[in-house]
Structures are given as C-alpha cells and as structure tokens.
C-alpha positions in Angstrom: 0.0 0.0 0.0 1.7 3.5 -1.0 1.7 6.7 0.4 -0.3 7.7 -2.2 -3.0 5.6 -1.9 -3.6 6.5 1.7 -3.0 10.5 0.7 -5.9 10.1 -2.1 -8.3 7.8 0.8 -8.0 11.3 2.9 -9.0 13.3 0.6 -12.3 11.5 -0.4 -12.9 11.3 3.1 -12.3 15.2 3.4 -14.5 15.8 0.8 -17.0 14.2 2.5 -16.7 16.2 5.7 -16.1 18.8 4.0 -20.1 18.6 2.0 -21.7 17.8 5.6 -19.3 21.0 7.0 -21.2 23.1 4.1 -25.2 21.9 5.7 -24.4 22.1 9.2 -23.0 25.6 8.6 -26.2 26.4 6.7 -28.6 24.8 8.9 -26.4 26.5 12.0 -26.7 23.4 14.2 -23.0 23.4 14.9 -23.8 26.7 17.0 -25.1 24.7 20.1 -25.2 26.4 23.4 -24.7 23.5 25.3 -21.1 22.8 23.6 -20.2 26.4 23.3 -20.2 26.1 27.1 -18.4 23.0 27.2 -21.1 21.5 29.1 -22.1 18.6 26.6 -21.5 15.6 28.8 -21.7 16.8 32.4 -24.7 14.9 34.0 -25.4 17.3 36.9 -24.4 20.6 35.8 -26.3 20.5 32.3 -28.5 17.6 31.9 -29.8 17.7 35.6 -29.8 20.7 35.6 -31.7 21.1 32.2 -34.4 18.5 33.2 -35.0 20.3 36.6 -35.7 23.6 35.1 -38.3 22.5 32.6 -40.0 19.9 35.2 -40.1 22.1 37.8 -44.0 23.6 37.6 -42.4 27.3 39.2 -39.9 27.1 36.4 -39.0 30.3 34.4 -40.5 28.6 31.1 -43.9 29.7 32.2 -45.7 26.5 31.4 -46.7 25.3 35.1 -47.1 21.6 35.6 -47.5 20.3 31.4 -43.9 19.3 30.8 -43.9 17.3 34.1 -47.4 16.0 33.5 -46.3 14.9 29.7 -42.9 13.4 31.4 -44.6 12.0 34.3 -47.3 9.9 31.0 -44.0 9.2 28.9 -42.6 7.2 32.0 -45.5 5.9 33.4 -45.3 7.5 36.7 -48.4 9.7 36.8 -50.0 7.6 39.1 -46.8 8.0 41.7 -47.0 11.7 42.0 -49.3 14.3 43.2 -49.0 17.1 40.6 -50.6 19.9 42.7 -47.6 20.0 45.4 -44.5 19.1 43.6 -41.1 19.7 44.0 -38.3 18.9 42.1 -34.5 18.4 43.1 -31.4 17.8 41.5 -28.1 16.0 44.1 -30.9 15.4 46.9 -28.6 14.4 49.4 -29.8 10.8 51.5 -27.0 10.5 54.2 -23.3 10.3 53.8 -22.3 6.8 52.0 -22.0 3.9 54.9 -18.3 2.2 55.3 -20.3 -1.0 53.4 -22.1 1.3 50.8 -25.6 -0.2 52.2 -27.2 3.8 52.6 -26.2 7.4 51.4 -25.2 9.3 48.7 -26.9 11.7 46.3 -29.6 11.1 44.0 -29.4 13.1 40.5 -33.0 14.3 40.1 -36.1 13.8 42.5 -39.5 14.6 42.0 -41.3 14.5 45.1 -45.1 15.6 46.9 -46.3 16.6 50.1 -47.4 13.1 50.8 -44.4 11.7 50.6 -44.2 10.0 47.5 -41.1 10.2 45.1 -39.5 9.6 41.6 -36.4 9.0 41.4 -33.9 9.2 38.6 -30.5 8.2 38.3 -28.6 10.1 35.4 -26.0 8.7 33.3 -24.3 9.9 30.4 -20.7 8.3 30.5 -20.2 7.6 34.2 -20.0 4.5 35.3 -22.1 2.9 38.1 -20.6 3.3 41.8 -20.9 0.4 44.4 -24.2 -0.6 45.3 -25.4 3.0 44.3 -28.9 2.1 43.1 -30.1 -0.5 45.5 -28.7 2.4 48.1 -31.5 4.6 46.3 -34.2 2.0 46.5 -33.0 1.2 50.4 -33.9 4.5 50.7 -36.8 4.7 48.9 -38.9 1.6 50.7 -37.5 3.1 54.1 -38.1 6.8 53.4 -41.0 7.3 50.6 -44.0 6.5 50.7 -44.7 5.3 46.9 -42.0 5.6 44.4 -40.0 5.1 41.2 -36.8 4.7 40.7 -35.8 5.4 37.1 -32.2 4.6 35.5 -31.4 7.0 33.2 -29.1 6.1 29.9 -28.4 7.3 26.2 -29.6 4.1 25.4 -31.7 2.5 28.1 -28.9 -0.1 29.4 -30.4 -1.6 32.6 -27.6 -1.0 36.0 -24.7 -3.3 36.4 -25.0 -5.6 39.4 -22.4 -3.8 40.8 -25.0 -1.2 41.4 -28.0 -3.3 42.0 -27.0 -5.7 44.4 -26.7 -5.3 48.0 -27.2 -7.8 51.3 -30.9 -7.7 51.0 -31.1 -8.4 47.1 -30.1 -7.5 43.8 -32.6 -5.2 42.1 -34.8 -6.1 39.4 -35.7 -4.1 36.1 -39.1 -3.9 34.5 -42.2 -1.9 35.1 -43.1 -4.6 37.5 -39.2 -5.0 39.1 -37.2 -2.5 41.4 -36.3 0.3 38.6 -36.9 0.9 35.1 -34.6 1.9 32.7 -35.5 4.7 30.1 -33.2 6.5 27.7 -32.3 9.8 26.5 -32.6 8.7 22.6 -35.9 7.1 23.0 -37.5 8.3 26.6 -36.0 12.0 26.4 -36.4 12.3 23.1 -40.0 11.7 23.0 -40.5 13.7 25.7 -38.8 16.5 24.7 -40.3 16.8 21.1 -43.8 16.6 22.9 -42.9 19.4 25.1 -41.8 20.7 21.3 -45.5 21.0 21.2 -46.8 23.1 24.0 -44.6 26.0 23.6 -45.5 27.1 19.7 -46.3 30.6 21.4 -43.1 30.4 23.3 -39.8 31.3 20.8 -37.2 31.3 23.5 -38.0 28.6 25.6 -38.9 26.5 22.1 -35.6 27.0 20.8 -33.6 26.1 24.3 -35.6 22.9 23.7 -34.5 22.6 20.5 -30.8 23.0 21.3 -30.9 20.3 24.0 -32.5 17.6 21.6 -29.4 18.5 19.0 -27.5 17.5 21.7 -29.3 14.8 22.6 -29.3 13.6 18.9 -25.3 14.6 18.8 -24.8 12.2 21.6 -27.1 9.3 20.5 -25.8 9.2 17.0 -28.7 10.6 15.3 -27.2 13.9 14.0 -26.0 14.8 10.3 -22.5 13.7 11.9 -24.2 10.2 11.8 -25.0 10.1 8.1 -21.5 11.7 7.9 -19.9 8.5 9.3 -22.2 6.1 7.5 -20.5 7.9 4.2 -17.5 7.4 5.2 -17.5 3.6 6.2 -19.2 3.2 2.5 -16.1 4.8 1.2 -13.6 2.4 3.4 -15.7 -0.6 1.9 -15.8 0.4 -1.4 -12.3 -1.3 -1.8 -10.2 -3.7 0.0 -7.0 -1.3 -0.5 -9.1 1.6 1.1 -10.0 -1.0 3.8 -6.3 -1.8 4.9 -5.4 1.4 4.2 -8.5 2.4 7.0 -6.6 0.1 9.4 -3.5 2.0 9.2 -4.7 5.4 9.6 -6.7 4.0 12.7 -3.7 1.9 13.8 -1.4 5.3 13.8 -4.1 8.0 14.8 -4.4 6.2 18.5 -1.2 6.0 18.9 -1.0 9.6 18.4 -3.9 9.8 20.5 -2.5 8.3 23.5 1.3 9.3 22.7 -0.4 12.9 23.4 -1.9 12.1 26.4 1.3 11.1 27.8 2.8 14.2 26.6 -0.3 15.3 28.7 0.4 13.6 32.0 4.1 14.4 32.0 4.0 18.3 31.7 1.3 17.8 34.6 3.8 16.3 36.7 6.8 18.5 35.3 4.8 22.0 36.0 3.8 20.7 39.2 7.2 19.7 40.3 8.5 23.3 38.7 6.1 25.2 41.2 7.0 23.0 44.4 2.8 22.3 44.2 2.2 20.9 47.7 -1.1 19.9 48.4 -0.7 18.0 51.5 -0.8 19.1 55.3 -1.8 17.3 59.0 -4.7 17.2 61.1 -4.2 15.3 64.6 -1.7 12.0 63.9 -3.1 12.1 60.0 -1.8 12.7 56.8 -3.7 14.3 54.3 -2.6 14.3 50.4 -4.5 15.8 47.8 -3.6 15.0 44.2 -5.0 15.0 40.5 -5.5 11.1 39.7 -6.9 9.5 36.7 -8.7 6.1 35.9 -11.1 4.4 33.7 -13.7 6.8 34.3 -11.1 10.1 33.8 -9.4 12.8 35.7 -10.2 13.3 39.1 -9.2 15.0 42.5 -8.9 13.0 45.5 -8.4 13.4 49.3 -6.2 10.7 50.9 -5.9 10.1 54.9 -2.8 8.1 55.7 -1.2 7.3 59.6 2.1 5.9 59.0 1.7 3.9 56.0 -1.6 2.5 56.6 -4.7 3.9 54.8 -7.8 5.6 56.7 -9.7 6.8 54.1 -12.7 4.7 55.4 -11.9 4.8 59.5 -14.4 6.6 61.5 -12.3 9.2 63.4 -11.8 11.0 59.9 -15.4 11.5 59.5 -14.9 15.4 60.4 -12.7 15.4 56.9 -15.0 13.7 54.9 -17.8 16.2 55.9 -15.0 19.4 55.1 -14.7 17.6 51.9 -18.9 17.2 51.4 -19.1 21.5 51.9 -16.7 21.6 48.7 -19.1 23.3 46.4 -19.9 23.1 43.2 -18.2 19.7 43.6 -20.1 16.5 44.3 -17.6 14.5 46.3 -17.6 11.2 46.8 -15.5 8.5 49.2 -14.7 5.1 49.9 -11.7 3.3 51.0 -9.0 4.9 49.4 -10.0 8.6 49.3 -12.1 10.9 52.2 -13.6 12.5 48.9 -12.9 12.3 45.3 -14.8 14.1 42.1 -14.4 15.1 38.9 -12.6 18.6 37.3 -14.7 21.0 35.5 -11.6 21.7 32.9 -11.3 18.1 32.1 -13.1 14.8 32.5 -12.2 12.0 30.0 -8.8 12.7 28.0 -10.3 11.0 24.9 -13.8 13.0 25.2 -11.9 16.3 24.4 -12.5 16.9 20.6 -9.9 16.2 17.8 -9.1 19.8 17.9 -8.5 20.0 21.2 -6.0 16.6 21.4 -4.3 18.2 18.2 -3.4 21.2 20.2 -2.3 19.4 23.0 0.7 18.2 21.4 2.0 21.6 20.4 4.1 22.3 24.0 2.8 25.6 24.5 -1.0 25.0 24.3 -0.4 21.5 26.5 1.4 23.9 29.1 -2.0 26.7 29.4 -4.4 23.8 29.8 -2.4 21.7 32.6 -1.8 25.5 34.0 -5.9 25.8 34.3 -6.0 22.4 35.6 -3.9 22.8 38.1 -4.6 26.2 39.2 -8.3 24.3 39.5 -6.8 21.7 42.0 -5.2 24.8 43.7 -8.8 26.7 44.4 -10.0 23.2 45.5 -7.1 22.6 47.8 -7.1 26.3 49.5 -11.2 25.8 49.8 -10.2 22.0 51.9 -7.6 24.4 54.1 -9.8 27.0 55.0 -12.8 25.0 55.8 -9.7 22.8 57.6 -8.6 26.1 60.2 -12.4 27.2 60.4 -13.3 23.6 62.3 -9.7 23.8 64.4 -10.9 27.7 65.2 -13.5 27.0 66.7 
C-alpha cells in the first residue's frame, strides 16, 4: 500500500466532511449552546440541571405543571405523583455513604409531593455505576417514601450493572413490575422533549432552548448529520479492499498519536507541578492528608487521601470530620470510599479521549499543552485552599 493511496483515501474522506461542513454551517446546528459552554457531557451541571428547570412547575418557562405532567405519561409514573404540590431536586442528598455502601449518597433528580411520595432518577451519560449506588437509592426509597420510582437513566436505556444493584438484602430487578426501570435519553427523552416541542409554539425562547438540547441529545445518540457523515464514510472504506487496509493504518497510527499525546499530557502535569514546588498535602491530629490529581477508567479526578504511618484511613471513622469538610466543597459533588475521604471530577477536564480532535491536536504543540495543565492545576489549587480554609475554620473553633 503507497503513500499515495492513503493520501488520495484522505482526501475522499475530506471531501465528505467537507459537504456535511457546508449543511451544518447552513442549517447552523454546529452553533449549540450546550457545547459552546463545554457543558455537553456533564450529568449534573447541564443535563440535571436542564431537566430540573423544565419539570419544575415554578420554572422560568412559564408553562406550570405540562412538561412534568407529559414526562410523568411518557414514564409511566403519573399515578406516583401528586402534581398539585411538587417539587423537584437535582443532588438530593440521602445521608453520607455507609463504610459498606448499604445507605447514602446523592440522588441526581427527584421529584417529590407533600405526601411523601417520590420519583427517582439516576442520570448517566458516560459515568459509570458506583458500588451498590442504586439498591442504596431503593433502600432509601422503601424506608423513606411513601410510593416511588426509581428510574435509571441512559443514552440508550442499558439496565444498571449488578455492581450497582445488588446489595445484602437483594439484587434489584428491572421492569415496570421489578425494582427500577430503565428509560433512555434517545428514546425516553427524546420523545418527551419533542412533545414538550408542542406546548410552547407561542413560546420562541424557551422552544428553541428545547430545540438546542434535543441536537445534543441527537449529537450524543448518534442521530445527528454527523451520523450520516460517518455512515458515508464507512461506504467509502468498503468500497475497496485497498481503502479497507489502508482504514486500518490510519486508525492503527491515529491512536497511537492519540495516546502518545496524552502522555505528553500527563508528564508536563507532573513537570509544572514539580516546577512550582505544588504541595497539596498538610496534617490534622496524627493524619496525613494528600490531595492529588489522579486519573482512571472513568477520567481525571481530584482526590483526598488520609494516611497514619503507611496505613490507609480513608474509610476509618475518626476522619469523618474530613470527609464532611470535603462534602461543603461546592460546586463539587464528592464522593469517598476506602481509598480517598472524597474524590470528584474537574470542571476543565473529564475524560482525556472526550476532548474533541481539535483540542487533542493542540495538546501536542508544548505551548498549548502547558496553558491547559496551568488551568487544571490552578483548578486543584482553588480546590485545595477551599479544603484548608474549611480545615482552620473547624480547628478555630
């Protein structure tokens, strides 16, 4: 296979992008509020948050109780909720997560009455599933509700892992008749949204914040002109069994790159940090506390650590009164277990490989890589001074 060949496969598949460039520019839906914002993926701060505002009947769309009333048909919960005293809450915090992950923790989005009766939906978008984290929500619900739903929320209506569902009591069952129900934002959402479409023909603002979110919902489902875009390029790749191979070696080489950058990535994090003697550690009583930027299958994240000597005590009661520091962290939701007091995700970066093509590509040009780890870690800085003065404010008083 020659250099040519895989020059000339580039530029069909240029081309290509370069005719669905020329629509989406006309049609505008590149210009999406939600991305301008970098708030695409983040569960809590836009799609929670999103949902909220146009269930909630005191909302500032103006329409009362129909998009929760059309939601609450679509999910087949309007016999669970009492539509003339609602409220509606997104991270309604249940308790602080028990040492064996049995109760606690926050709940995405909750819809509840004054009689005591709840739905409750769990939001994912690319996070996974933490321990036990929806039987927790269903403990709570049979303890605390009177009745309820408890709805797991997808792109694509995937039902929980058992490392969510299962607990000491049980293992949760989905179905309309079983312990949760899945729903999804592509089918679920989508529906709903495009119904709420409806109502709100004399309402040009709030129709067309509507509109935005189901692009995005569409962008993320794979039902966008970038969709089509892709299905016309595979039909070029097939078209010949020299553009297939030559597929495999662009692909082959562009991950490489890929991850070749995100080492490039890691190191100038631990070169600039290093470079400004960064210390983010200090003591409280016989404890060590370390705060660091770590990263995992699920992304970037900070995290607290409690050591005394060598040993861990992330998990040991007497460092309770760092765990709740931690919790008052705002606008982060922090979470712990054994080997952090609290841990949570960045607002300048989640997922390395979620950042767009353009964004990689200017990573690997030193200067660019340098101003984002700067951001990032001035981030972990705010967070870390935030832990310290909450810190001296408990010792003071």
């Amino acid at each position: 296979m020659s250099e040519k060949n895989i020059e000339y496969l580039l530029e069909n598949i240029g081309n290509i992008k370069a005719k669905f460039d020329s629509v989406t520019q006309k049609t505008g839906e590149r210009f999406n509020i939600f991305e301008i914002l970098g708030l695409s993926t983040s569960e809590n701060r836009t799609h929670s948050a999103f949902l909220r505002a146009l269930l909630d009947p005191n909302g500032l769309h103006g329409m009362g109780s129909k998009f929760l009333t059309l939601f609450l048909e679509v999910t087949k919960c309007e016999n669970i909720i009492d539509i003339k005293s609602v409220k509606v809450e997104i991270e309604k915090h249940i308790k602080t997560i028990s040492r064996d992950y049995e109760y606690g923790g926050r709940i995405d989005l909750v819809i509840s009455d004054s009689k005591g009766n709840s739905v409750m939906i769990e939001n994912k978008i690319y996070a996974g599933d933490q321990e036990k984290q929806l039987y927790r929500y269903y403990q709570y619900g049979k303890s605390n509700i009177g009745k309820f739903k408890l709805l797991y929320l997808t792109l694509y209506g995937e039902n929980a892992s058992t490392h969510s569902t299962t607990g000491i009591n049980k293992t949760l069952v989905e179905g309309e008749l079983g312990d949760y129900i899945a729903i999804s934002y592509k089918v679920t959402i989508l529906n709903w949204l495009k119904g709420c479409i409806g109502l709100v023909e004399d309402k040009p603002i709030v129709k067309e914040a509507i509109n935005h979110y189901i692009f995005l919902i569409d962008k993320l489902t794979g039902d966008s002109k970038q969709h089509i875009m892709e299905n016309n390029i595979k039909e070029t790749l097939l078209c010949s069994l020299d553009n297939f191979k030559n597929a495999k070696i662009i692909a082959e080489n562009y991950f490489r790159m890929k991850e070749d950058i995100r080492k490039l990535f890691w190191d100038t994090i631990e070169i600039l940090l290093e470079e400004n003697n960064t210390e983010w550690n200090t003591t409280w009583n016989e404890y060590k506390i370390q705060f660091d930027i770590e990263e995992d299958n699920d992304g970037f994240y900070f995290g607290f650590k409690v050591t005394k000597g060598n040993v861990k005590e992330n998990d040991s009661p007497s460092v309770k009164p760092l765990i709740d520091i931690v919790n008052k962290l705002e606008p982060y939701k922090f979470n712990n277990n054994s080997n952090y007091i609290g841990w949570a995700f960045p607002f300048k970066l989640r997922k390395f490989f979620n950042l767009s093509d353009e964004e990689i590509y200017n990573l690997s040009k030193e200067d660019e890589r340098k101003i984002f780890v700067i951001e990032l870690i001035e981030e972990g800085n705010k967070v870390w001074i935030s832990f310290l003065k909450e810190l001296n404010y408990e010792l003071n008083k």
